[in-house]
C-alpha positions as CSV (number, residue, x, y, z in Angstrom):
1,X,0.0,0.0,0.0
2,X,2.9,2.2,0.9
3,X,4.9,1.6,-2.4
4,X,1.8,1.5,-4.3
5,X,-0.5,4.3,-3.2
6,X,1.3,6.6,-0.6
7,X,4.8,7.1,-1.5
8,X,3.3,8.2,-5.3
9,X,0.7,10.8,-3.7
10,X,4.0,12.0,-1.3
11,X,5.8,12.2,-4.1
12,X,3.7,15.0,-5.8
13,X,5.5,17.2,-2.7
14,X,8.7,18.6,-2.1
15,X,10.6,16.0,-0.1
16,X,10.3,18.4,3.1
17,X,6.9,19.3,2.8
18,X,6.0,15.1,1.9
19,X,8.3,14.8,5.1
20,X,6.6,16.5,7.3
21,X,2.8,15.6,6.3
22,X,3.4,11.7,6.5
23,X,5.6,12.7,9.7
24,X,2.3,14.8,10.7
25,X,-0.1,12.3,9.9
26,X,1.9,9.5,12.2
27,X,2.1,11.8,15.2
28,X,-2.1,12.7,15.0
29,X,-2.3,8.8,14.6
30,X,-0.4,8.0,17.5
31,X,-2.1,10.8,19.4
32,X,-5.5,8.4,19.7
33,X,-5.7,6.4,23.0
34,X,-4.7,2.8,22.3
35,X,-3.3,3.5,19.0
36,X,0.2,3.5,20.1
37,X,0.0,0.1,22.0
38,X,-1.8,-1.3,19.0
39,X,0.8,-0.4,16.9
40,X,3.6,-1.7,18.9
41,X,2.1,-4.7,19.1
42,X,1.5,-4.9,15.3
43,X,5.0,-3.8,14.4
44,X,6.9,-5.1,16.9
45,X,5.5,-9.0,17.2
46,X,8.3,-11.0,16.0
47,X,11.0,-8.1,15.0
48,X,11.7,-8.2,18.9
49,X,13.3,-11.8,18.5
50,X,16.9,-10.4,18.4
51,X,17.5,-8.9,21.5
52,X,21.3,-6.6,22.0
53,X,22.7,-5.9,24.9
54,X,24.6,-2.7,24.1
55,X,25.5,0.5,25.7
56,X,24.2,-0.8,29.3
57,X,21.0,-0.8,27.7
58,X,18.7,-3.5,26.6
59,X,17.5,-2.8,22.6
60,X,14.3,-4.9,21.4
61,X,16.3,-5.4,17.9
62,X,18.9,-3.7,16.8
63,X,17.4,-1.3,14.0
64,X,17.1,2.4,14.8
65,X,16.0,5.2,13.3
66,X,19.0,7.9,12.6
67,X,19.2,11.4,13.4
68,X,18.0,14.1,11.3
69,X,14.0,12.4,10.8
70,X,12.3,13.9,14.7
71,X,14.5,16.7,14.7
72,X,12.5,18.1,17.6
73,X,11.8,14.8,19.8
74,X,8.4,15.2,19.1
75,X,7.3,11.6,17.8
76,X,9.7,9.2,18.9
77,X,7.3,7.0,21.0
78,X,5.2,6.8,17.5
79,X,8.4,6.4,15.5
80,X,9.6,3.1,18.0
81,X,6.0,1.6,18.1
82,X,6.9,1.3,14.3
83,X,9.2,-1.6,14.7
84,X,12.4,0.3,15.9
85,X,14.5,-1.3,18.8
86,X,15.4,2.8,19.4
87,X,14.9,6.0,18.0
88,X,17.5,8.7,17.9
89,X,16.4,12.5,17.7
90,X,18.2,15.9,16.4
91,X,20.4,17.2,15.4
92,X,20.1,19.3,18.5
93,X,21.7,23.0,19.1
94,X,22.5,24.9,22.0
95,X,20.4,27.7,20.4
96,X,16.8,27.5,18.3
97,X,18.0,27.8,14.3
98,X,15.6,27.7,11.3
99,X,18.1,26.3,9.2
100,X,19.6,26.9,5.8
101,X,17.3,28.5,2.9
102,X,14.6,26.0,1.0
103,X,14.7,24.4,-0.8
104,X,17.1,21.9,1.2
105,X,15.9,18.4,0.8
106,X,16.0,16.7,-2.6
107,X,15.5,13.2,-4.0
108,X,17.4,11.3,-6.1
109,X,14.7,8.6,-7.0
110,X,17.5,6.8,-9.7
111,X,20.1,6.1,-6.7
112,X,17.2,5.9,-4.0
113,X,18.7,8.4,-2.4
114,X,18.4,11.9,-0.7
115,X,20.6,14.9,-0.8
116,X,20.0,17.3,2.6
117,X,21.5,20.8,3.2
118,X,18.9,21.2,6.0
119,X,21.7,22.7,8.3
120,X,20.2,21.7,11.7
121,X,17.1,23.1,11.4
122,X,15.6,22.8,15.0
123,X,13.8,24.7,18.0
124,X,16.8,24.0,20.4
125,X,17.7,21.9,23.0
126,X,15.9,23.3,26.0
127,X,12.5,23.2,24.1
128,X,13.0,19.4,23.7
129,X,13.6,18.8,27.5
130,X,10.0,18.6,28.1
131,X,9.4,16.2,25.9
132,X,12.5,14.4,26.9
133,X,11.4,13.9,29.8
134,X,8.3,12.2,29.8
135,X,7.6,8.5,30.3
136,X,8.5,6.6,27.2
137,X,9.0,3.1,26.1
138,X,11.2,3.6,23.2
139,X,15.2,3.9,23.7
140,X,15.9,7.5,22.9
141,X,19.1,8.9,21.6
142,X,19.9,12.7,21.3
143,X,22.3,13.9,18.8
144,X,23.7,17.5,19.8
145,X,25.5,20.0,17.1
146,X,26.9,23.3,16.9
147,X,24.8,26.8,16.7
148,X,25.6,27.9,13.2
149,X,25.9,31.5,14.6
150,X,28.5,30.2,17.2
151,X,32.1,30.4,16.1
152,X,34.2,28.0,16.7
153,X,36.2,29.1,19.2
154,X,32.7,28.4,21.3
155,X,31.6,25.8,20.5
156,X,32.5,23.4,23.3
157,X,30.2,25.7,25.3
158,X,27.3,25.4,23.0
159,X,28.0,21.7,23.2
160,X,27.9,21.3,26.8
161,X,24.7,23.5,27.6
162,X,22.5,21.3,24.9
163,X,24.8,18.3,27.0
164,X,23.1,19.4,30.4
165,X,19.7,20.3,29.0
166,X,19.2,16.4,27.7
167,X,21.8,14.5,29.4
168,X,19.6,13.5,32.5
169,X,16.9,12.4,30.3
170,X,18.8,11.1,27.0
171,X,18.7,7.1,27.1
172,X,22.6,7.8,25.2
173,X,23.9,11.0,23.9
174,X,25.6,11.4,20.3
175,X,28.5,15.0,19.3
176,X,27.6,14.9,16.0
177,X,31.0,17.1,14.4
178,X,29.9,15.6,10.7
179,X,27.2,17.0,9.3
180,X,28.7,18.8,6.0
181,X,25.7,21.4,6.5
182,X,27.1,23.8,9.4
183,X,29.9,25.7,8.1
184,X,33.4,24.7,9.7
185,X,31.5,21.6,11.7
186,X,33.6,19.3,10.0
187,X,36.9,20.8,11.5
188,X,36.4,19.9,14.8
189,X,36.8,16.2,13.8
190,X,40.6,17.2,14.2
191,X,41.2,15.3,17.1
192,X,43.4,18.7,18.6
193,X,39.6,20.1,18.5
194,X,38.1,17.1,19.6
195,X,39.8,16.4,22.0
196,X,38.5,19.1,24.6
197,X,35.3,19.1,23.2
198,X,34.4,15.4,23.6
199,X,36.2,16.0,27.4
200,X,34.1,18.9,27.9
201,X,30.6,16.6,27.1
202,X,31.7,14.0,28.8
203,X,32.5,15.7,31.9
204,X,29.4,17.6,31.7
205,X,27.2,14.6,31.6
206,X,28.7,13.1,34.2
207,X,27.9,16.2,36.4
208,X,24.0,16.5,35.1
209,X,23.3,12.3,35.6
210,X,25.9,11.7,38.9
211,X,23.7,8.2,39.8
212,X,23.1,7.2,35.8
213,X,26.1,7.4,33.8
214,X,25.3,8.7,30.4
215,X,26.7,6.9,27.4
216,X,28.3,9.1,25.4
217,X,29.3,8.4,21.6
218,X,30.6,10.2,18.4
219,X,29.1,10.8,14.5
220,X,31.9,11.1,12.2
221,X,32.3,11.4,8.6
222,X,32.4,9.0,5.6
223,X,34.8,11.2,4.1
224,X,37.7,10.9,5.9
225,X,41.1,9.9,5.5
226,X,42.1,6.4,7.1
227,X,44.6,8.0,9.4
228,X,42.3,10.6,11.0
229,X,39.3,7.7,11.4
230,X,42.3,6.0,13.4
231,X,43.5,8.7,15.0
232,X,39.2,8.9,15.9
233,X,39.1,5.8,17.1
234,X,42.5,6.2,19.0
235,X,40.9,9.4,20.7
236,X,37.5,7.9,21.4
237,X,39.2,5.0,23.4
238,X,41.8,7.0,25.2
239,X,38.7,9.2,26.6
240,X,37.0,6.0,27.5
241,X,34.1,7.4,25.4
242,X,31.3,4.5,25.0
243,X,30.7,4.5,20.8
244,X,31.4,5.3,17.4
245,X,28.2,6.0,15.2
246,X,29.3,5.7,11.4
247,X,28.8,7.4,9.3
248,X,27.2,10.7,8.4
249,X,26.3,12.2,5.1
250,X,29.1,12.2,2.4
251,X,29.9,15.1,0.1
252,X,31.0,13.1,-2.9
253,X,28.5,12.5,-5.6
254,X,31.1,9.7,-7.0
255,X,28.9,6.6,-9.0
256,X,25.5,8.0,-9.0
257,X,23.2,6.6,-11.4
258,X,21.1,10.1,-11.9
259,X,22.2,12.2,-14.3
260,X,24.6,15.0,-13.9
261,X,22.1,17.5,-14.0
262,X,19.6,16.1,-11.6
263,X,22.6,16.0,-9.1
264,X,23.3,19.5,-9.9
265,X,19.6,20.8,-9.7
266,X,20.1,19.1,-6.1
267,X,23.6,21.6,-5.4
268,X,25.0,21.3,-2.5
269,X,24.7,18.9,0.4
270,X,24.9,15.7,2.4
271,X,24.2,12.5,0.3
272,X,22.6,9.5,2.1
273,X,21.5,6.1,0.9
274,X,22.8,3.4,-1.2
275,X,25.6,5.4,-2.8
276,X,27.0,5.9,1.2
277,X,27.0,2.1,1.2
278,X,30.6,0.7,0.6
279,X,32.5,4.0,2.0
280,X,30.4,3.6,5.5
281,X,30.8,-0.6,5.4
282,X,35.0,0.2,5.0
283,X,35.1,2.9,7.8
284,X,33.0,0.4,10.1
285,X,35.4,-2.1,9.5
286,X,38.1,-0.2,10.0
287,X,36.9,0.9,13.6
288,X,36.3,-2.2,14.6
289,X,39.6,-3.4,13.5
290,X,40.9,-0.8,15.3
291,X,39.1,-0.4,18.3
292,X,38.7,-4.4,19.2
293,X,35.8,-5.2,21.6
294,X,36.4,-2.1,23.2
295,X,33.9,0.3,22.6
296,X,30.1,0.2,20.7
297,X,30.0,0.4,17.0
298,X,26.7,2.1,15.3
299,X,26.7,1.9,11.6
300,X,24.4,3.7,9.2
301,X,24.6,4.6,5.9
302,X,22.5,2.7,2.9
303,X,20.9,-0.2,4.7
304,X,17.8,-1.4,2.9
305,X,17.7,-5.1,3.2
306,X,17.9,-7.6,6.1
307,X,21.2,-9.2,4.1
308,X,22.5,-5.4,4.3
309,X,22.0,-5.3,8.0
310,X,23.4,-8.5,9.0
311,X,26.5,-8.1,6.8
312,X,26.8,-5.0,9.3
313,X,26.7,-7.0,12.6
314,X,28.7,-9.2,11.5
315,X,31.1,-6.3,10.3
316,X,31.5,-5.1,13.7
317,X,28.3,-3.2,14.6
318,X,26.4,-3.9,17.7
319,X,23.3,-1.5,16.3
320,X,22.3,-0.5,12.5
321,X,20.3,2.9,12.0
322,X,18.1,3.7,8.9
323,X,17.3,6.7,7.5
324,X,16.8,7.2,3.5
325,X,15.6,3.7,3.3
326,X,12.8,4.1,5.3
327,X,11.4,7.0,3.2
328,X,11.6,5.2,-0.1
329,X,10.1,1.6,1.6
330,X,8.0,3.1,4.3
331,X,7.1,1.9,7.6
332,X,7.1,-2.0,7.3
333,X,11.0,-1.1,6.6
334,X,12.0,-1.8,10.5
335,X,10.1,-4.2,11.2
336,X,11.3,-6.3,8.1
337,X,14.9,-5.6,8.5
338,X,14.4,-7.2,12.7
339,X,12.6,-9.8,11.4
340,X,15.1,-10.9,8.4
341,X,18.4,-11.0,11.0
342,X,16.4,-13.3,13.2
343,X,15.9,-15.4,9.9
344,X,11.7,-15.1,10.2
């Protein structure tokens, strides 16, 4: 029904607009009593056979939703009564940001894939708390991010206050320093800048969740060089930090199937989907060859089947996220991908 009658009539819309109307539609859905436990049952029965252990924290399957689709934390109990084991929200700043110019979200229906200049787009950190904070079944991560409008120079401090804000209430908490979208982000994936900055969060959550320690991971980029996801994985295990989620957006437009001047009509941007793929299989494997048993592997980046997924696990990842996929295949997508790695 999704393929056949939904995604069409979405796809009349710009991808933002289609975005958030089906997004819309889920969380007025979900608002009716009993429809959310209806729904978990639905979604969930048998995708729930694969049970992690991971982070300290005990995942119903091991497919999550990425950052970047509940940029607010506004329907993640809807989004994880889907057929999610967890749901992670943001990008979150330290300040409220309306983001770059629109259009900023494009599809690439030849590659099944999305490019995304969105540039954090989001209300700000202390306007999720309350939501945050209320009873929930789902596992909830928050991603945090830099204020475009804070330089550099401050942006461990715009990091820590989002870090406080959500720390006491976020189920893990993600630095995303990736996103190609923020001017300069990128830079502070320099482990001189990262460094203090991941110190900084870490110590911060530490202070905000004194009884609950706070599991504290970074997003880094497909496009980096093999030495600095080393020297990444070298940092992240000399700060005892608890994961590595990989990877984010790329910037290449290498191997696309669309033609040149679709990509171009799309400008500038974060690519996601299957053309992410390979690069974000080789840096996973890397990591884990790097970082042995040590720390929490997260991968993302162009899963769409249940072989995809598993080739994952077995890759090194203790969790998969979804993003692109689940827009082109709709909301079985979860569910299916659980119930394939359990072999059902």
């Amino acid at each position: 029904m999704y393929k056949a009658l939904i995604r069409p009539l979405l796809y009349l819309l710009p991808a933002e607009a289609a975005h958030h109307l089906a997004f819309g539609c889920l969380r007025l859905l979900a608002a009716i009593p009993g429809v959310l436990t209806m729904m978990r049952r639905v979604f969930h029965q048998g995708a729930d056979s694969v049970r992690v252990r991971a982070l300290g924290l005990d995942f119903p399957n091991p497919i999550g939703l990425a950052a970047g689709f509940d940029k607010d934390a506004v329907g993640y109990e809807a989004l994880g009564a889907m057929g999610f084991g967890f749901v992670e929200v943001g990008t979150l700043t330290g300040q409220a940001q309306p983001g770059n110019p629109k259009p900023r979200l494009f599809r690439l229906t030849k590659d099944r894939a999305l490019v995304n200049r969105m540039g954090f787009n989001n209300r700000g950190s202390a306007d999720a708390v309350a939501r945050l904070q209320r009873p929930h079944q789902t596992i909830v991560g928050v991603n945090i991010g830099k204020t475009k409008v804070i330089p550099e120079e401050q942006a461990i401090g715009d990091y820590v206050a989002s870090a406080k804000r959500v720390g006491p209430y976020a189920d893990y908490v993600v630095v995303n320093v990736s996103s190609p979208n923020t001017p300069g982000l990128r830079n502070l994936q320099d482990t001189e800048k990262l460094r203090p900055l991941l110190g900084a969060v870490h110590e911060a959550l530490n202070e905000v969740s004194p009884g609950r320690p706070v599991p504290l991971l970074v997003k880094i980029a497909p496009d980096l060089a093999d030495e600095d996801v080393d020297a990444v994985a070298d940092l992240a295990l000399d700060l005892g930090l608890d994961g590595i989620i990989a990877t984010n957006t790329t910037i290449s437009r290498d191997g696309l199937a669309s033609s040149a001047d679709d990509v171009e009509r799309c400008g500038a941007g974060g690519l996601s989907g299957p053309p992410l793929r390979e690069p974000s299989v080789e840096v996973l494997r890397r990591l884990r060859a790097r970082v042995g048993n040590e720390m929490v592997l997260i991968s993302v980046g162009g899963i769409e089947t249940p072989e995809q997924a598993r080739e994952r696990l077995e890759a090194g990842a203790s969790l998969v996220q979804i993003y692109t996929a689940f827009v082109y295949e709709g909301p079985w997508l979860p569910s299916r991908l659980a119930k394939g790695i359990a072999g059902r």
